[in-house]
Wavefront OBJ file of the C-alpha trace (Angstrom):
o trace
v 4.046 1.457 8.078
v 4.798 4.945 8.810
v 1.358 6.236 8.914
v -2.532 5.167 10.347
v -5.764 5.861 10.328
v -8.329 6.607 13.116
v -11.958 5.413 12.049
v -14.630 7.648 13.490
v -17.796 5.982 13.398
v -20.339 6.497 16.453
v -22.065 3.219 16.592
v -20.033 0.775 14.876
v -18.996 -2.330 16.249
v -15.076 -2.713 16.587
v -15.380 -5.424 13.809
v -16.621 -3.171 11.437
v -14.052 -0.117 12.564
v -11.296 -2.368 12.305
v -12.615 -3.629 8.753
v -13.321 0.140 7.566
v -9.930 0.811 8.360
v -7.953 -1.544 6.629
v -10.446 -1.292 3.623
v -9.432 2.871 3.587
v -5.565 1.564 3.341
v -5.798 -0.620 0.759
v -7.788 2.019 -0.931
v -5.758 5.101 0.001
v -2.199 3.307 -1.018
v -4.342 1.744 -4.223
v -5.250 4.815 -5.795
v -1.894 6.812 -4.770
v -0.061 4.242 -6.494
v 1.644 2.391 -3.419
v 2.664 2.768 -0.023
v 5.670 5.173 -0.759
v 3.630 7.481 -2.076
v 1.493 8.130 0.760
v 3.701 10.167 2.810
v 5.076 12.825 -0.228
v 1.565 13.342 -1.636
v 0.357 13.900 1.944
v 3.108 15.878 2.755
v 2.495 17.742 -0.351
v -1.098 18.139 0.238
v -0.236 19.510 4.034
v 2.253 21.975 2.484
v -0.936 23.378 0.298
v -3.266 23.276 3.004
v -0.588 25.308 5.680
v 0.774 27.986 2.576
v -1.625 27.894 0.181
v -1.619 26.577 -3.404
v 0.846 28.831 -4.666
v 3.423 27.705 -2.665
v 3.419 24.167 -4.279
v 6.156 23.332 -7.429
v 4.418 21.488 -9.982
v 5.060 18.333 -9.123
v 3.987 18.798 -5.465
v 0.560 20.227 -6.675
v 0.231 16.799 -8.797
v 0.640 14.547 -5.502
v -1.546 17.244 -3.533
v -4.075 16.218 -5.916
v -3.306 12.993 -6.028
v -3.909 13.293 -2.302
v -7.343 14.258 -2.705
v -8.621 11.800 -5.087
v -6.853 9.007 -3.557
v -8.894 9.997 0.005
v -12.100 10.390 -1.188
v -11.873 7.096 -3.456
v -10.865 5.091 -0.062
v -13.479 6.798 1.602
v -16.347 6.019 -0.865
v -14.457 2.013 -0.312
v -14.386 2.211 3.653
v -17.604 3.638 4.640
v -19.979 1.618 3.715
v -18.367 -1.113 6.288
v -19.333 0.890 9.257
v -23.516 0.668 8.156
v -25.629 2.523 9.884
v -22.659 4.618 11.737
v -23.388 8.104 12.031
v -20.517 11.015 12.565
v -18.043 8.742 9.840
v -15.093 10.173 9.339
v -10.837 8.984 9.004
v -8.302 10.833 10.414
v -4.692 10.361 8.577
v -1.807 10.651 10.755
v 1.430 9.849 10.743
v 3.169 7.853 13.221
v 6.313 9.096 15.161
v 9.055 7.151 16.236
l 1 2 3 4 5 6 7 8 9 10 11 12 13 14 15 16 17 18 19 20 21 22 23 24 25 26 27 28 29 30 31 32 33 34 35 36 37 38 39 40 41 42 43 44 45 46 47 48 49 50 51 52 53 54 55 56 57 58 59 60 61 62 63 64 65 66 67 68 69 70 71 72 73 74 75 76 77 78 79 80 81 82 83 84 85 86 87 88 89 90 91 92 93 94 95 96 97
C-alpha cells in the first residue's frame, strides 16, 4: 500500500486506534471504488485544494469529489471505534519510498 492513515484520537486505547484505522481503509478504498483509486482521486482532490477548482479537467473534479465523499463516509465508519476519544481526526498521507 502506497498510502496510510494517522488516527488522532486523545484517549483511545491503541486497540481501538489501530481498529479505527483499518475500519477508515476499508471504508475510504470501499466507497472510492478500490485501492487504485485512492491515490488519483486524492491527487485530484490535492490539485483542487493547492489551485483551486478551476484548475481541475472534468474528470479530475469527479475523483476530487469522489475524494470527499469517500472520506467523510470512512469517517462516519471509523469513529465511532475510538468511543469516548476527544480531538478525532485521520490524517491521509502518502508513503514515500
Amino acid at each position: 500500500m502506497a498510502y496510510t492513515v494517522t488516527v488522532i484520537a486523545d484517549g483511545a486505547s491503541i486497540d481501538q486506534v489501530n481498529a479505527a484505522q483499518l475500519s477508515y481503509l476499508e471504508a475510504l478504498e470501499a466507497e472510492i471504488g478500490g485501492p487504485a483509486q485512492v491515490l488519483p482521486c486524492f491527487r485530484a482532490w490535492a490539485k483542487g485544494v493547492e489551485h483551486g477548482i478551476k484548475a481541475l479537467s472534468p474528470e479530475e473534479d469527479q475523483l476530487s469529489a469522489a475524494w470527499l465523499l469517500a472520506t467523510n463516509a470512512a469517517k462516519r465508519r471509523a469513529s465511532p471505534l475510538l468511543g469516548n476519544a476527544k480531538g478525532i481526526d485521520f490524517l491521509f498521507s502518502i508513503k514515500h519510498p
